[in-house]
C-alpha positions as CSV (number, residue, x, y, z in Angstrom):
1,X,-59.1,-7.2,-53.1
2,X,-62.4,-8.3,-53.7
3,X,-62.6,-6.9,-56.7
4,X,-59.6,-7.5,-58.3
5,X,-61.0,-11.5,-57.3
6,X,-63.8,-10.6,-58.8
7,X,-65.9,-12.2,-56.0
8,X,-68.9,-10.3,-54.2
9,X,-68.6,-8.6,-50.7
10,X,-69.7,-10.0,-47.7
11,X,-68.8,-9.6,-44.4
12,X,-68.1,-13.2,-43.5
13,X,-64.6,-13.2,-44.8
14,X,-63.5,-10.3,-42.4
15,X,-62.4,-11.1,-38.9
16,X,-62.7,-7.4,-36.8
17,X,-59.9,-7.1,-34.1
18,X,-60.4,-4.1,-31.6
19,X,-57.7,-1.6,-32.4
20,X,-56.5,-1.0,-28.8
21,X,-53.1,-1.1,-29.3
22,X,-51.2,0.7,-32.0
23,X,-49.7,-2.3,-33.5
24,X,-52.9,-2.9,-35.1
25,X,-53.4,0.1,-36.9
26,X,-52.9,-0.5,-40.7
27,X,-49.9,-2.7,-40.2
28,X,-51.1,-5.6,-42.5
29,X,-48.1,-7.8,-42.6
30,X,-44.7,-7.5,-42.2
31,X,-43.1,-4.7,-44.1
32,X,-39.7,-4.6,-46.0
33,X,-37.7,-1.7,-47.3
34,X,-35.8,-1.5,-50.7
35,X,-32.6,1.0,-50.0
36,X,-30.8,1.4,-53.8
37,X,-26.7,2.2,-53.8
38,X,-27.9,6.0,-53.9
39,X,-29.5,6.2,-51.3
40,X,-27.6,4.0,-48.9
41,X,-24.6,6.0,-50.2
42,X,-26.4,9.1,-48.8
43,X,-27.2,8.0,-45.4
44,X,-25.9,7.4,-42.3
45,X,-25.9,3.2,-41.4
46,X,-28.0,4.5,-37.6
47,X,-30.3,6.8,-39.9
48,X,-31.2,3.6,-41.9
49,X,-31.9,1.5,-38.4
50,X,-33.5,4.0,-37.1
51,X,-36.2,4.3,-39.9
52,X,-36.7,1.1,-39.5
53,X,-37.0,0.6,-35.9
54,X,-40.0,3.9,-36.1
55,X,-41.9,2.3,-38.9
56,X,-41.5,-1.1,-37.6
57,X,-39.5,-2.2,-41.0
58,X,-38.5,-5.9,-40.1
59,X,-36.0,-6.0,-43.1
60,X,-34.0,-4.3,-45.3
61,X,-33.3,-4.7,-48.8
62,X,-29.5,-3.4,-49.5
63,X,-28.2,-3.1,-52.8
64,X,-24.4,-4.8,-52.9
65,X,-23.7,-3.7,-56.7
66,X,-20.4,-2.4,-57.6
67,X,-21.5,1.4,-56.8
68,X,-22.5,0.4,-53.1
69,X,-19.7,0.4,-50.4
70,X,-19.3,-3.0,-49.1
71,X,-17.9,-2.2,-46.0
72,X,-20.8,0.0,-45.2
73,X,-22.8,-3.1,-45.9
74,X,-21.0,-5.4,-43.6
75,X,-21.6,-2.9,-40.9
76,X,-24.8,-2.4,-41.7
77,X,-25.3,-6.3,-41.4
78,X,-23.6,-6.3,-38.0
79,X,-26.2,-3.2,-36.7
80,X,-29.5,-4.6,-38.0
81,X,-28.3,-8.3,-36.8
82,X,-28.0,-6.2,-33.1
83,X,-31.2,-4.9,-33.4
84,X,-33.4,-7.8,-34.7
85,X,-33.7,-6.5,-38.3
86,X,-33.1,-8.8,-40.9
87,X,-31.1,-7.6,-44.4
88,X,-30.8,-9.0,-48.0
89,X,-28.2,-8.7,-50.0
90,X,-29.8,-7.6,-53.8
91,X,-27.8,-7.9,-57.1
92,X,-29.5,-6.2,-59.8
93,X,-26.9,-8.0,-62.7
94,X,-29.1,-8.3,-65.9
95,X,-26.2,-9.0,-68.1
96,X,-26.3,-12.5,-66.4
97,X,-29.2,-13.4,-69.1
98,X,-26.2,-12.5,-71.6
99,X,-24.5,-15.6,-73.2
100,X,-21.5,-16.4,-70.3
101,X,-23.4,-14.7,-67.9
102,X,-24.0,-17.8,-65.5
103,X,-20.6,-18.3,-65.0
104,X,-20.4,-14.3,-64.3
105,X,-22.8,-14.8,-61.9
106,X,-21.6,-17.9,-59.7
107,X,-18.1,-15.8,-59.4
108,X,-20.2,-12.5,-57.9
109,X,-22.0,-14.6,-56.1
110,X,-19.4,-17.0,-54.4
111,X,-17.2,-13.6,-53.4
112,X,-20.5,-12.3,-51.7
113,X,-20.0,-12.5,-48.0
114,X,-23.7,-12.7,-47.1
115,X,-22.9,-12.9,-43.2
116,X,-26.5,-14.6,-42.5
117,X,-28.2,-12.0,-45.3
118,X,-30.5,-13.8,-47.7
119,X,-29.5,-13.1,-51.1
120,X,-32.1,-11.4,-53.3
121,X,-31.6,-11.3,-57.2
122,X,-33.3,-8.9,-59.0
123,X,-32.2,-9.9,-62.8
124,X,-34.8,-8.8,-65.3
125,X,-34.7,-10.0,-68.6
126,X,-37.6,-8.1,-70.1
127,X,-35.9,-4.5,-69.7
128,X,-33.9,-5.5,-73.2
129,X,-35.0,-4.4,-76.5
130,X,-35.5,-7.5,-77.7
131,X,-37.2,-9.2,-75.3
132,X,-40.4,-9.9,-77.3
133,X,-38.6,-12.0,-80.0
134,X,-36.2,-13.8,-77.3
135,X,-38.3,-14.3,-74.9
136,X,-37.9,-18.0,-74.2
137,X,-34.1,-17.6,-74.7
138,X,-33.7,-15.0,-72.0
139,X,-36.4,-16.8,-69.4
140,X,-34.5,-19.8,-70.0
141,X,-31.0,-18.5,-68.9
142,X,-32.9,-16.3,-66.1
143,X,-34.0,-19.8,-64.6
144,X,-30.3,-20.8,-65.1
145,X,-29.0,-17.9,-62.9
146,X,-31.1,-19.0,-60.2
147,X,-30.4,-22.9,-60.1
148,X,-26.7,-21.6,-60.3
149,X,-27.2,-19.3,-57.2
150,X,-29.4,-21.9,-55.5
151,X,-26.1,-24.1,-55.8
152,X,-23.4,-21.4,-54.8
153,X,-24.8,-20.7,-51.6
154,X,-26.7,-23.8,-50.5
155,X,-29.9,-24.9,-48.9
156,X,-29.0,-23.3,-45.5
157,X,-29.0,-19.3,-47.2
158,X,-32.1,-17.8,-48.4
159,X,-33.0,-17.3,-52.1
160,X,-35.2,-14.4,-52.9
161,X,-36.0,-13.0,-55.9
162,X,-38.3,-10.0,-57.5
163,X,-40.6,-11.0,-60.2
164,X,-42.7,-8.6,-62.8
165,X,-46.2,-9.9,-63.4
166,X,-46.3,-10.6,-67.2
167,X,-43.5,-13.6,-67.7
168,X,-45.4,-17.0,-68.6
169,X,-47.5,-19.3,-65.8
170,X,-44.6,-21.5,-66.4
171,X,-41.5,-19.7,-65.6
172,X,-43.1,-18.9,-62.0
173,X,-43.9,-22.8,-61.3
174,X,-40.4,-23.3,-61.9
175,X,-39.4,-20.0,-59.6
176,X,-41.4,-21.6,-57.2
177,X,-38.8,-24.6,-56.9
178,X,-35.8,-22.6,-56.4
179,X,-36.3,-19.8,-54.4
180,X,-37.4,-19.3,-50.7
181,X,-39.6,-15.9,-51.4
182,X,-40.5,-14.2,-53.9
183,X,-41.4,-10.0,-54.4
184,X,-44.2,-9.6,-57.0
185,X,-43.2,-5.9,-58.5
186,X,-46.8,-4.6,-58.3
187,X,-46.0,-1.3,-59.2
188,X,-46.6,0.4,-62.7
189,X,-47.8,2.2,-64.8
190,X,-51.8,0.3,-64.6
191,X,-54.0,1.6,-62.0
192,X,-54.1,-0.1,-59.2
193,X,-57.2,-2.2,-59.2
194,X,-55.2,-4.1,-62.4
195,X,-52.0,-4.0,-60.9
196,X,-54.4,-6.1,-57.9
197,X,-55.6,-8.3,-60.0
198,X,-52.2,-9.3,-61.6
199,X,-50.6,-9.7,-58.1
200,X,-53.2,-12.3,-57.2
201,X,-53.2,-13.9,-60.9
202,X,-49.3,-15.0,-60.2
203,X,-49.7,-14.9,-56.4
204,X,-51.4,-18.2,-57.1
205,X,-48.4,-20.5,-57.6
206,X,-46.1,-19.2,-54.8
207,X,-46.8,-20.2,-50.8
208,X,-48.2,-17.4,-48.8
209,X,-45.3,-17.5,-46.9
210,X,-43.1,-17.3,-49.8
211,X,-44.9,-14.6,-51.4
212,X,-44.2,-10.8,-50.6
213,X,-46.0,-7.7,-52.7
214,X,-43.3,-5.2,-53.6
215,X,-44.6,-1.6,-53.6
216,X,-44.0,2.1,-54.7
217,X,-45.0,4.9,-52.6
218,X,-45.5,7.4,-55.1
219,X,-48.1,5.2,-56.4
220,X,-50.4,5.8,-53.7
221,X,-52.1,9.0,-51.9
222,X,-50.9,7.8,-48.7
223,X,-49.0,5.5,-46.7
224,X,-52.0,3.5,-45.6
């Protein structure tokens, strides 16, 4: 971290707890767990509680695309309300950056039933092939989808969205007024003390409480 700030060392900034409980043992934060429609498709709702509940996962991430089974979501809802595990409801849709695609996107979003879920968009514009020469034209309707969800399911239901780390300072000040967290997608192919350094770069114009780092196991030796 310190690097990636490019600031020197020193000591002063570190606050040492005794580790003499386990609870203190390389859990920085609160952790989150991204399950796709494969995988939830492939296991059991209690198997998915019970991962959480041994590694202390406080939320889950579910997928409610068309390929994910939505009554195994509801009851998946019901389970992890029962034992204090918080879920999001994620729509990867990036057709909604398409010309019509708001309106596609307030209809899949009113029919959600989010059941006290946040609602967690993961729309990315960039994965087209002409991003590069549209760019404005496809951050522009991005920001569109989420004023449009912001409106469809009120001030009361959380917003969340997952961000790259290479849009414009100016589409993340204005992602900062919609939504109630963000996931910065620090995973990649750059090695990690980039990948760092980029995280804190658009980290910078997001509340630390607003502000989660999304990352990929197989990007690291181990989980700690």
């Amino acid at each position: 971290a310190f690097n990636a700030a490019r600031e020197p060392f020193t000591p002063r900034y570190l606050d040492i707890h005794p580790v003499s409980q386990y609870e203190w043992r390389g859990r920085a934060g609160k952790r989150s767990l991204y399950i796709w429609s494969d995988a939830f498709r492939a296991r059991s709702n209690d198997f998915i509680v019970e991962l959480a509940r041994a590694r202390k996962i406080k939320r889950l991430i579910v997928s409610a695309g068309h390929n994910t089974p939505m009554d195994k979501v509801r009851a998946l809802q019901a389970q992890a309300r029962e034992n204090d595990i918080a879920t999001e409801l994620l729509l990867a849709s990036n057709h909604w950056v398409e010309p019509g695609g708001t309106e596609r996107a307030r209809t899949r979003i009113a029919n959600l039933d989010l059941q006290g879920s946040a609602l967690h968009l993961d729309v990315e514009p960039h994965m087209y092939d002409d991003f590069d020469q549209r760019e404005d034209e496809y951050l522009r309707r991005y920001l569109e989808v989420l004023r449009v969800a912001r409106r469809t399911i009120g001030e009361d239901s959380e917003l969340v969205v997952s961000v790259p780390l290479f849009w414009p300072d100016r589409v993340y000040q204005e992602i900062a007024k919609i939504v109630d967290r963000v996931h910065l997608m620090a995973y990649g192919e750059k090695e990690t003390r980039q990948r760092a350094s980029q995280t804190l770069e658009v980290a910078r114009y997001f509340a630390p409480e607003k502000r989660v780092v999304a990352l990929r196991p197989e990007d690291f030796s181990n989980p700690w």
